[in-house]
Biopython code that builds the backbone (N, CA, C, O; Angstrom):
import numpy as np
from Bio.PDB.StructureBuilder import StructureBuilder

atoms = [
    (1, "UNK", "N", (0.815, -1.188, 0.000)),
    (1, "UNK", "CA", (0.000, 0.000, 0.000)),
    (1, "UNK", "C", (0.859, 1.253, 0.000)),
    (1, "UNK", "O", (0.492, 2.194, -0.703)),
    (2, "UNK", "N", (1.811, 1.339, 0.620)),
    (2, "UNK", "CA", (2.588, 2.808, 1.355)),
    (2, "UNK", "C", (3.444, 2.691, -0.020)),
    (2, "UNK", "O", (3.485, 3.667, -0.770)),
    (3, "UNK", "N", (4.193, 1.378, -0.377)),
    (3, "UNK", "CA", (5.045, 1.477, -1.391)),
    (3, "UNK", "C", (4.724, 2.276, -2.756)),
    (3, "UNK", "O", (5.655, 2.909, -3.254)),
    (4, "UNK", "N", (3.560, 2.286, -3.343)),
    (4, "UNK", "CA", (2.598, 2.408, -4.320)),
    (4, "UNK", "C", (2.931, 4.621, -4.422)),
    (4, "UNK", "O", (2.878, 5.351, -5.412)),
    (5, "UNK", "N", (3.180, 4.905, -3.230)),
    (5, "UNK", "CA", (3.312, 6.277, -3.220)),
    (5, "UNK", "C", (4.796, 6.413, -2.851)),
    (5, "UNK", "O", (5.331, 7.453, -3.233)),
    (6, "UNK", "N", (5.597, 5.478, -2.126)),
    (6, "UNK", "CA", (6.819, 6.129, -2.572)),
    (6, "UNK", "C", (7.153, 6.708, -1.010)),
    (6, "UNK", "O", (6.629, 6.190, -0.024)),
    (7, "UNK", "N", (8.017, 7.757, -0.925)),
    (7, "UNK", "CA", (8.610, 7.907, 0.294)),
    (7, "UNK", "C", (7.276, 9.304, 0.847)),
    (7, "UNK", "O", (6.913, 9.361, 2.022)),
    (8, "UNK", "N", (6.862, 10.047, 0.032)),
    (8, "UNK", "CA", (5.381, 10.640, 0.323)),
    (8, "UNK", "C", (4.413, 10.098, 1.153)),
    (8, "UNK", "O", (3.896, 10.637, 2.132)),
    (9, "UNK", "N", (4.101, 8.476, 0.481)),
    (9, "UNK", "CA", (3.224, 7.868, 1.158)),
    (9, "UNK", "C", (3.457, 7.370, 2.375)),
    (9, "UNK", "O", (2.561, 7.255, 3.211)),
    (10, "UNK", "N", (4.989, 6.948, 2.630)),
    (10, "UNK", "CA", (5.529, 7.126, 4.411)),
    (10, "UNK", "C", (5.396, 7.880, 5.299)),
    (10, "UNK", "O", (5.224, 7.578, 6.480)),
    (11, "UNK", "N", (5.485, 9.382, 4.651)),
    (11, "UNK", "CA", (5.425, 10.358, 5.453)),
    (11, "UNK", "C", (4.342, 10.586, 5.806)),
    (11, "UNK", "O", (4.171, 10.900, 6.984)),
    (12, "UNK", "N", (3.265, 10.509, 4.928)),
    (12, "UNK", "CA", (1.646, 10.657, 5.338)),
    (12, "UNK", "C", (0.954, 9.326, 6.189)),
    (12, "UNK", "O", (0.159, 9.324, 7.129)),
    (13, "UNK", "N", (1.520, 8.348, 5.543)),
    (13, "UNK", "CA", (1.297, 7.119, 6.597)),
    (13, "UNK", "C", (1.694, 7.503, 7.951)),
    (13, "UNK", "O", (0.825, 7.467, 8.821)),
    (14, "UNK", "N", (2.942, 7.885, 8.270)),
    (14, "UNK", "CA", (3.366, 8.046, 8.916)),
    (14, "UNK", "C", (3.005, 9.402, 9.994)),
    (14, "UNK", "O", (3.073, 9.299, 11.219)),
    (15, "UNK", "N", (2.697, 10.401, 9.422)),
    (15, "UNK", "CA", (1.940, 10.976, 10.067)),
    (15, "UNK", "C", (0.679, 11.016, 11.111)),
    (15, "UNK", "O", (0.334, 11.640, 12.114)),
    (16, "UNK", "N", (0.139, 9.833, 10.151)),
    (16, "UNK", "CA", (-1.323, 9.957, 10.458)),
    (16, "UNK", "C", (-1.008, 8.528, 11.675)),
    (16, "UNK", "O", (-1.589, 8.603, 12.758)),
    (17, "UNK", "N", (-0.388, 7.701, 11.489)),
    (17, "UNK", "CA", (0.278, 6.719, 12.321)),
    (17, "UNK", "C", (1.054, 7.334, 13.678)),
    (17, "UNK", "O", (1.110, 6.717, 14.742)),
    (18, "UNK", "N", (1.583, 8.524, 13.475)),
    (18, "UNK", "CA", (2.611, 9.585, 14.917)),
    (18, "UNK", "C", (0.570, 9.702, 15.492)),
    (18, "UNK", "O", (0.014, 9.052, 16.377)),
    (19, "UNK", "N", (0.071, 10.586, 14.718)),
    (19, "UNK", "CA", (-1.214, 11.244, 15.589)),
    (19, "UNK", "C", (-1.858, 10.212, 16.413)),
    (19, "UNK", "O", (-1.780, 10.358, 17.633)),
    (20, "UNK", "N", (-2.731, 8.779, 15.753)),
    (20, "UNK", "CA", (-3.176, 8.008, 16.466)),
    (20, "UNK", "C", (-2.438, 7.350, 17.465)),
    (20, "UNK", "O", (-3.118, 7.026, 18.439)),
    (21, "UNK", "N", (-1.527, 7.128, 17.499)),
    (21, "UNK", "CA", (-0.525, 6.358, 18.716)),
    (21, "UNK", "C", (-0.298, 7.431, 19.670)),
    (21, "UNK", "O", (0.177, 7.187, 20.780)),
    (22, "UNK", "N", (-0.601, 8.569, 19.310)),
    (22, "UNK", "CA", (-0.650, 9.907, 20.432)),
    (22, "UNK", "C", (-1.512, 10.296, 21.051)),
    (22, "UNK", "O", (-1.349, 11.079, 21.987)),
    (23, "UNK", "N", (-2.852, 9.759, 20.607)),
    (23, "UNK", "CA", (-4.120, 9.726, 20.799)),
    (23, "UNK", "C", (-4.533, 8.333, 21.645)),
    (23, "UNK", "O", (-5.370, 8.330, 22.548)),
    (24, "UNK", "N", (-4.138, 7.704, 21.400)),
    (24, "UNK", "CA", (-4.340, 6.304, 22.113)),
    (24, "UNK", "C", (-3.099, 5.778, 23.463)),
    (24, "UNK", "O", (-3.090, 4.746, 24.134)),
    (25, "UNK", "N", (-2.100, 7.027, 23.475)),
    (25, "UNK", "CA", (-1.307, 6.535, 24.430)),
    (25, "UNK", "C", (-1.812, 7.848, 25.509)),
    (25, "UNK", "O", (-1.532, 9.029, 25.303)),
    (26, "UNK", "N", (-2.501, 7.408, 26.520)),
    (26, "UNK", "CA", (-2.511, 8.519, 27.564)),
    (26, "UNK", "C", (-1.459, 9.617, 28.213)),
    (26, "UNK", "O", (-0.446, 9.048, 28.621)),
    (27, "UNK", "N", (-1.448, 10.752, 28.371)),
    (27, "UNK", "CA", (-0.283, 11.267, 29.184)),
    (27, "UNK", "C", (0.423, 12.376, 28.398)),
    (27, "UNK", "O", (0.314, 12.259, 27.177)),
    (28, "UNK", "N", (1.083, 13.368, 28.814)),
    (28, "UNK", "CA", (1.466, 14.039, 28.264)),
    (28, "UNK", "C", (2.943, 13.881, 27.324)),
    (28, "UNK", "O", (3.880, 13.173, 27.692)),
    (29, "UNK", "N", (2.940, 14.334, 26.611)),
    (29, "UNK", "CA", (4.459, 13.825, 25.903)),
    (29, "UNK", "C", (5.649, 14.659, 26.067)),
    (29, "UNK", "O", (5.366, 15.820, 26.361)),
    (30, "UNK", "N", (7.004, 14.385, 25.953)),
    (30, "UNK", "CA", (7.610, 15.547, 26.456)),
    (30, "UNK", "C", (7.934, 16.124, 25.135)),
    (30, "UNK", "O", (8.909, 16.869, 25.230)),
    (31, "UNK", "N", (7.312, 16.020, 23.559)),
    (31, "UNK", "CA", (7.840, 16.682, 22.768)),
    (31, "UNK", "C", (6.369, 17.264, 22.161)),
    (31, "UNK", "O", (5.243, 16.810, 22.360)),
    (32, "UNK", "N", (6.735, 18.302, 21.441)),
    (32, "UNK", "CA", (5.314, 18.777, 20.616)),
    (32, "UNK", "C", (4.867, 17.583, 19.374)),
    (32, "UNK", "O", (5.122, 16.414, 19.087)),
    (33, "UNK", "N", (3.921, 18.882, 18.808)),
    (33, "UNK", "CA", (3.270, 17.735, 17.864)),
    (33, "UNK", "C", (4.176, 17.240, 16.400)),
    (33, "UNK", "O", (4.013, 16.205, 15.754)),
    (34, "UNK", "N", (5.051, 18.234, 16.175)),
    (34, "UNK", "CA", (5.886, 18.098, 15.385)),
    (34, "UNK", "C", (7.152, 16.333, 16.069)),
    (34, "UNK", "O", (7.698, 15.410, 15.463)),
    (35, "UNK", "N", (7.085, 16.624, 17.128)),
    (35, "UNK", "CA", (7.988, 15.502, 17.126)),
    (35, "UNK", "C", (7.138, 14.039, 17.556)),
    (35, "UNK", "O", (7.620, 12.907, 17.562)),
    (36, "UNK", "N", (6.033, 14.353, 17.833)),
    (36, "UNK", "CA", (5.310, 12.848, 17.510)),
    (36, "UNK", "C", (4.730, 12.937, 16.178)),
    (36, "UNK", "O", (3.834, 12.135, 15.910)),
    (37, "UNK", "N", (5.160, 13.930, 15.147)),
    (37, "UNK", "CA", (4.587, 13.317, 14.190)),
    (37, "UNK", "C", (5.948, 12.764, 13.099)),
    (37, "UNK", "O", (5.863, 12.135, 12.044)),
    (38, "UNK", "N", (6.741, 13.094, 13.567)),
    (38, "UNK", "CA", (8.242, 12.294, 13.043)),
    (38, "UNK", "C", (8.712, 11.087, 14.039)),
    (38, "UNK", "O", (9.733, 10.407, 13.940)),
    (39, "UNK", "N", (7.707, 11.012, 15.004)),
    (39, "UNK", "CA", (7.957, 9.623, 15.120)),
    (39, "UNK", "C", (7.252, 8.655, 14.662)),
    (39, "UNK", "O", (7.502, 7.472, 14.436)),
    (40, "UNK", "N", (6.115, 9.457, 14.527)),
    (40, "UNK", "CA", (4.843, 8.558, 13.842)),
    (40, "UNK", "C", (5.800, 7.691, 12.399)),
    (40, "UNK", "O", (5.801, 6.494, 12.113)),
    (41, "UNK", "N", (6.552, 8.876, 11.709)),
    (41, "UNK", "CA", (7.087, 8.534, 10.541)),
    (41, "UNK", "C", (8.373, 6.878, 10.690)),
    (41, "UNK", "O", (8.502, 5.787, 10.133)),
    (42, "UNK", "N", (9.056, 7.679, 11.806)),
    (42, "UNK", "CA", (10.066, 6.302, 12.426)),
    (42, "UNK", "C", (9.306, 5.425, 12.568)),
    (42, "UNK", "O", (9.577, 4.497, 11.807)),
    (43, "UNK", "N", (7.917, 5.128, 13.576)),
    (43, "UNK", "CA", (7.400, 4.123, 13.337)),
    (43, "UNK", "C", (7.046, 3.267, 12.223)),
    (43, "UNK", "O", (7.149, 2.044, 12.134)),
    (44, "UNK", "N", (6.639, 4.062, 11.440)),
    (44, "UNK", "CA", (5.927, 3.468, 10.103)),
    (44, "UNK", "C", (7.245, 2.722, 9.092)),
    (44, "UNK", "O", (7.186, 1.660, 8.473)),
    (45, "UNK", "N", (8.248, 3.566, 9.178)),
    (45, "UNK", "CA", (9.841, 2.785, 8.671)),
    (45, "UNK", "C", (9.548, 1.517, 9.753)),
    (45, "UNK", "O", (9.171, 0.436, 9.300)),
    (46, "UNK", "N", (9.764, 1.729, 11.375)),
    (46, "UNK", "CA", (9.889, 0.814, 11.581)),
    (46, "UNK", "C", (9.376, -0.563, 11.390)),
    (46, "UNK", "O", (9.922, -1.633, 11.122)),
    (47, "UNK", "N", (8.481, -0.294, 11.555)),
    (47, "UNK", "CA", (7.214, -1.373, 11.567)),
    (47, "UNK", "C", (7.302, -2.346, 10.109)),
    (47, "UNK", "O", (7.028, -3.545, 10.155)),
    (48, "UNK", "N", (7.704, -1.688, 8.876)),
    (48, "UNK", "CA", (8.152, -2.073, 7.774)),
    (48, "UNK", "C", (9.567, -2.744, 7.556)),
    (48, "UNK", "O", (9.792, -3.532, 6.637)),
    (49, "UNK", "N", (10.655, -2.279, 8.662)),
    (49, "UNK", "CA", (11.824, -3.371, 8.722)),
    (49, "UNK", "C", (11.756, -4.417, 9.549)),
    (49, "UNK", "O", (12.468, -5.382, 9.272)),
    (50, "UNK", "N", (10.932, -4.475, 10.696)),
    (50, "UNK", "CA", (10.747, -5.530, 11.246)),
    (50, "UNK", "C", (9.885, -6.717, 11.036)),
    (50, "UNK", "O", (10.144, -7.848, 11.446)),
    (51, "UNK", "N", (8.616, -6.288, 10.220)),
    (51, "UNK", "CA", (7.903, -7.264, 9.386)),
    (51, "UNK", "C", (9.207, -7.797, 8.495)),
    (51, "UNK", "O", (9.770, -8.887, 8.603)),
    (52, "UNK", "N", (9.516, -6.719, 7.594)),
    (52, "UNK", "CA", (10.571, -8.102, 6.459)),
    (52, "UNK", "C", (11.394, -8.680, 7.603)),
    (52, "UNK", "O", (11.825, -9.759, 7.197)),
    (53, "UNK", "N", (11.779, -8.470, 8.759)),
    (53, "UNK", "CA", (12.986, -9.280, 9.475)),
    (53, "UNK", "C", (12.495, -10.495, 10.140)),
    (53, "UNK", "O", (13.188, -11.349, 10.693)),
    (54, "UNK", "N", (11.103, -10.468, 10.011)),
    (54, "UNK", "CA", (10.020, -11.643, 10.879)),
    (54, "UNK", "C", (9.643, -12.510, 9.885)),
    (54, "UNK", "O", (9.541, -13.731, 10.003)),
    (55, "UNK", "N", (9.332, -11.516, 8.400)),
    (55, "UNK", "CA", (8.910, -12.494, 7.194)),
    (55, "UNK", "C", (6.953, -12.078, 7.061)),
    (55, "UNK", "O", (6.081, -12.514, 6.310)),
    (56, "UNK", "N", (6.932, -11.212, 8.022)),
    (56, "UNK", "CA", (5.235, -10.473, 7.300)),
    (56, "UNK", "C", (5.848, -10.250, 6.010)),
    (56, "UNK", "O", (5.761, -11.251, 5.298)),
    (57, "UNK", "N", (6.488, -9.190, 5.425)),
    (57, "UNK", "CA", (6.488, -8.744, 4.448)),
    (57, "UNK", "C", (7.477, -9.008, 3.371)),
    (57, "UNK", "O", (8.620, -8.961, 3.826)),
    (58, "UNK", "N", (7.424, -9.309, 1.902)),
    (58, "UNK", "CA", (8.470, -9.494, 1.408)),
    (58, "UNK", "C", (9.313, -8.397, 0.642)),
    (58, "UNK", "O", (8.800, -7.337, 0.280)),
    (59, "UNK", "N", (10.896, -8.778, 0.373)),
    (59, "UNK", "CA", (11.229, -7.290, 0.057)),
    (59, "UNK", "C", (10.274, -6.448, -1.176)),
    (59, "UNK", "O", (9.905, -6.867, -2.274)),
    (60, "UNK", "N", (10.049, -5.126, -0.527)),
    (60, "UNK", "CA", (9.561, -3.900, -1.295)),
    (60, "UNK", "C", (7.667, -4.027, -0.746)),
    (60, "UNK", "O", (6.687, -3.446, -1.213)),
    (61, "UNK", "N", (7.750, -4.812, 0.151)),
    (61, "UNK", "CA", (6.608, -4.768, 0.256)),
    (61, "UNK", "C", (6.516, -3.906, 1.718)),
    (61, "UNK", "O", (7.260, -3.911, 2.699)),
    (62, "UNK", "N", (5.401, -3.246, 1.451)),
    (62, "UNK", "CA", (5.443, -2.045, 2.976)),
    (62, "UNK", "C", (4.441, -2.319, 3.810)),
    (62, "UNK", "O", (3.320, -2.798, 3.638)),
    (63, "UNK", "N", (5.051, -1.922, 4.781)),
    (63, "UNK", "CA", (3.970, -2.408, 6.362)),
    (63, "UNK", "C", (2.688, -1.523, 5.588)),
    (63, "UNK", "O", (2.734, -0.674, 4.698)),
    (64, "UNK", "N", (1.430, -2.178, 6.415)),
    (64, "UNK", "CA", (0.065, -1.951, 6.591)),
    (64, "UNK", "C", (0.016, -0.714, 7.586)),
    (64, "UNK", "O", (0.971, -0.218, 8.182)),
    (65, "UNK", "N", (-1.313, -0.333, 7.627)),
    (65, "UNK", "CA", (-1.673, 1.528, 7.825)),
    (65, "UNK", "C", (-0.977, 0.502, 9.460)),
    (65, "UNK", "O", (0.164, 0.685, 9.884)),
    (66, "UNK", "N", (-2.228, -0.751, 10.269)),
    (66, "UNK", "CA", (-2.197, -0.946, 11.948)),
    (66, "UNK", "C", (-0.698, -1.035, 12.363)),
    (66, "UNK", "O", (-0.218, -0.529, 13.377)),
    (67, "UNK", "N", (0.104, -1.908, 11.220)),
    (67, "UNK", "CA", (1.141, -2.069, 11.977)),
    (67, "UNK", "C", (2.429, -0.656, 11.941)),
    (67, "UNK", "O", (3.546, -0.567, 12.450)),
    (68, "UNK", "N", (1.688, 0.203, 11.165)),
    (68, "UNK", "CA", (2.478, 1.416, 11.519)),
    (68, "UNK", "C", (2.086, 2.415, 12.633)),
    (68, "UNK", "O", (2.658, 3.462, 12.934)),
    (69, "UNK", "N", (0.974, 1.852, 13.181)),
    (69, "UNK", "CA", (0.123, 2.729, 14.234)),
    (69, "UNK", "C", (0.754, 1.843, 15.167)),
    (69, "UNK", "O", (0.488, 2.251, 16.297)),
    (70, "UNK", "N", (1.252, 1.127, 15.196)),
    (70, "UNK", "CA", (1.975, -0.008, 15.994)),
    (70, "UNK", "C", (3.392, 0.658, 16.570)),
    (70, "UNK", "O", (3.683, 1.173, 17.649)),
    (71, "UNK", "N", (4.113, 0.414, 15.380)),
    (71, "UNK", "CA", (5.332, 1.009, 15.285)),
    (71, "UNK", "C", (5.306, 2.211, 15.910)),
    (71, "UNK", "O", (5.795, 2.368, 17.029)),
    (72, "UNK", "N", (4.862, 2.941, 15.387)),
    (72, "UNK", "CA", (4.733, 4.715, 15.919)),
    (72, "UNK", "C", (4.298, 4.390, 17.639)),
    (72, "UNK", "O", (5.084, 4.706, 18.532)),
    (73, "UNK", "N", (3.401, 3.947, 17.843)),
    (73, "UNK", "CA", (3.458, 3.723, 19.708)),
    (73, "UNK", "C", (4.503, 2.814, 20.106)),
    (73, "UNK", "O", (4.820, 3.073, 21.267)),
    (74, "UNK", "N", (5.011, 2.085, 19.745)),
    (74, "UNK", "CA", (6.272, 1.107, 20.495)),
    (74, "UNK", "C", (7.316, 2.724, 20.173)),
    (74, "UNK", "O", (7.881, 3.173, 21.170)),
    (75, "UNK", "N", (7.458, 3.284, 19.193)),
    (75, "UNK", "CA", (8.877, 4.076, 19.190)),
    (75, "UNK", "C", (8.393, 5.690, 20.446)),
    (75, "UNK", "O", (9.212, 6.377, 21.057)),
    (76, "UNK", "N", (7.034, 5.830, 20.457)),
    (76, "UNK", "CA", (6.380, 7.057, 20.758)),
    (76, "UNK", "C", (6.588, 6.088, 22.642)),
    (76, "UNK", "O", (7.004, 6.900, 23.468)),
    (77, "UNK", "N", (6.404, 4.920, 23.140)),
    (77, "UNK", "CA", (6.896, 4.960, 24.064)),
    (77, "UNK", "C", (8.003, 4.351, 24.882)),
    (77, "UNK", "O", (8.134, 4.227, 26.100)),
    (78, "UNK", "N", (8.932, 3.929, 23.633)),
    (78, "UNK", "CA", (10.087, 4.238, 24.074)),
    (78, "UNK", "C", (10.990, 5.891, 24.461)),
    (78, "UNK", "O", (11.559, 6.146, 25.522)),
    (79, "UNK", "N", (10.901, 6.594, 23.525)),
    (79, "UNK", "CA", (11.266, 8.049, 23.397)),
    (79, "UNK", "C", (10.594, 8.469, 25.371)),
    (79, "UNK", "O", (11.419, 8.809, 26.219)),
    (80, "UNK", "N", (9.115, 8.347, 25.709)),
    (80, "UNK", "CA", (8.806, 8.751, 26.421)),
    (80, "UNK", "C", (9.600, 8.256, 28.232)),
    (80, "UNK", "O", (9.628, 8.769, 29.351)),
    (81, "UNK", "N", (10.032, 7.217, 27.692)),
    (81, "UNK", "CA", (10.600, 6.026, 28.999)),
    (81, "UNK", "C", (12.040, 6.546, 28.819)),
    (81, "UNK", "O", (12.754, 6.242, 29.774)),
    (82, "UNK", "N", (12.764, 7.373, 27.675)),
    (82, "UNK", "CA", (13.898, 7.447, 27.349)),
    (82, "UNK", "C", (14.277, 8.967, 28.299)),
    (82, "UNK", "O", (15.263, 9.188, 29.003)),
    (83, "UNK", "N", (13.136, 9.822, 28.011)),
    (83, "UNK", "CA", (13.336, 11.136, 28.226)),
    (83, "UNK", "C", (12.562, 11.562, 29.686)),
    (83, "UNK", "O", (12.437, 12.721, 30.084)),
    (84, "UNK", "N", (12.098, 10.400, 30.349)),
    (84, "UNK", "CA", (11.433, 10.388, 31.732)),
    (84, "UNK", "C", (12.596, 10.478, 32.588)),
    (84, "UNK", "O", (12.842, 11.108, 33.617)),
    (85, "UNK", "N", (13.380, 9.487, 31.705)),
    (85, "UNK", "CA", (14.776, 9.308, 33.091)),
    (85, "UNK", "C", (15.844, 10.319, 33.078)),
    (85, "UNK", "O", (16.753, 10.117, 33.883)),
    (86, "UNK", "N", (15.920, 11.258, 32.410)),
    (86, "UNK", "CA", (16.905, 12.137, 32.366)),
    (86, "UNK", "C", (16.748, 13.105, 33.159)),
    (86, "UNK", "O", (17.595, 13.997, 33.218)),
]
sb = StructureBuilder()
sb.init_structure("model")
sb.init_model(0)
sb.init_chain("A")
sb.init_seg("    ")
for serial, (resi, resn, name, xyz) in enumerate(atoms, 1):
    if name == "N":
        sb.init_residue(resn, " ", resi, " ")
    sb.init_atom(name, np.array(xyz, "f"), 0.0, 1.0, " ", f" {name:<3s}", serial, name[0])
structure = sb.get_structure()
Protein backbone atom coordinates (compact mmCIF):
# COMPACT_ATOMS: atom_id res chain seq x y z
CA UNK A 1 0.00 0.00 0.00
CA UNK A 2 2.59 2.81 1.36
CA UNK A 3 5.05 1.48 -1.39
CA UNK A 4 2.60 2.41 -4.32
CA UNK A 5 3.31 6.28 -3.22
CA UNK A 6 6.82 6.13 -2.57
CA UNK A 7 8.61 7.91 0.29
CA UNK A 8 5.38 10.64 0.32
CA UNK A 9 3.22 7.87 1.16
CA UNK A 10 5.53 7.13 4.41
CA UNK A 11 5.42 10.36 5.45
CA UNK A 12 1.65 10.66 5.34
CA UNK A 13 1.30 7.12 6.60
CA UNK A 14 3.37 8.05 8.92
CA UNK A 15 1.94 10.98 10.07
CA UNK A 16 -1.32 9.96 10.46
CA UNK A 17 0.28 6.72 12.32
CA UNK A 18 2.61 9.59 14.92
CA UNK A 19 -1.21 11.24 15.59
CA UNK A 20 -3.18 8.01 16.47
CA UNK A 21 -0.53 6.36 18.72
CA UNK A 22 -0.65 9.91 20.43
CA UNK A 23 -4.12 9.73 20.80
CA UNK A 24 -4.34 6.30 22.11
CA UNK A 25 -1.31 6.54 24.43
CA UNK A 26 -2.51 8.52 27.56
CA UNK A 27 -0.28 11.27 29.18
CA UNK A 28 1.47 14.04 28.26
CA UNK A 29 4.46 13.83 25.90
CA UNK A 30 7.61 15.55 26.46
CA UNK A 31 7.84 16.68 22.77
CA UNK A 32 5.31 18.78 20.62
CA UNK A 33 3.27 17.74 17.86
CA UNK A 34 5.89 18.10 15.38
CA UNK A 35 7.99 15.50 17.13
CA UNK A 36 5.31 12.85 17.51
CA UNK A 37 4.59 13.32 14.19
CA UNK A 38 8.24 12.29 13.04
CA UNK A 39 7.96 9.62 15.12
CA UNK A 40 4.84 8.56 13.84
CA UNK A 41 7.09 8.53 10.54
CA UNK A 42 10.07 6.30 12.43
CA UNK A 43 7.40 4.12 13.34
CA UNK A 44 5.93 3.47 10.10
CA UNK A 45 9.84 2.78 8.67
CA UNK A 46 9.89 0.81 11.58
CA UNK A 47 7.21 -1.37 11.57
CA UNK A 48 8.15 -2.07 7.77
CA UNK A 49 11.82 -3.37 8.72
CA UNK A 50 10.75 -5.53 11.25
CA UNK A 51 7.90 -7.26 9.39
CA UNK A 52 10.57 -8.10 6.46
CA UNK A 53 12.99 -9.28 9.48
CA UNK A 54 10.02 -11.64 10.88
CA UNK A 55 8.91 -12.49 7.19
CA UNK A 56 5.23 -10.47 7.30
CA UNK A 57 6.49 -8.74 4.45
CA UNK A 58 8.47 -9.49 1.41
CA UNK A 59 11.23 -7.29 0.06
CA UNK A 60 9.56 -3.90 -1.30
CA UNK A 61 6.61 -4.77 0.26
CA UNK A 62 5.44 -2.04 2.98
CA UNK A 63 3.97 -2.41 6.36
CA UNK A 64 0.07 -1.95 6.59
CA UNK A 65 -1.67 1.53 7.83
CA UNK A 66 -2.20 -0.95 11.95
CA UNK A 67 1.14 -2.07 11.98
CA UNK A 68 2.48 1.42 11.52
CA UNK A 69 0.12 2.73 14.23
CA UNK A 70 1.98 -0.01 15.99
CA UNK A 71 5.33 1.01 15.28
CA UNK A 72 4.73 4.72 15.92
CA UNK A 73 3.46 3.72 19.71
CA UNK A 74 6.27 1.11 20.50
CA UNK A 75 8.88 4.08 19.19
CA UNK A 76 6.38 7.06 20.76
CA UNK A 77 6.90 4.96 24.06
CA UNK A 78 10.09 4.24 24.07
CA UNK A 79 11.27 8.05 23.40
CA UNK A 80 8.81 8.75 26.42
CA UNK A 81 10.60 6.03 29.00
CA UNK A 82 13.90 7.45 27.35
CA UNK A 83 13.34 11.14 28.23
CA UNK A 84 11.43 10.39 31.73
CA UNK A 85 14.78 9.31 33.09
CA UNK A 86 16.90 12.14 32.37
Amino acid sequence: MIESYGIIGWIVIGLLAGAIAKFLMPGKDPGGCLITMLLGIAGALLAGFLGKMVGWYDQGEAAGFVAAIVGAFLILLIYRLVLRRR
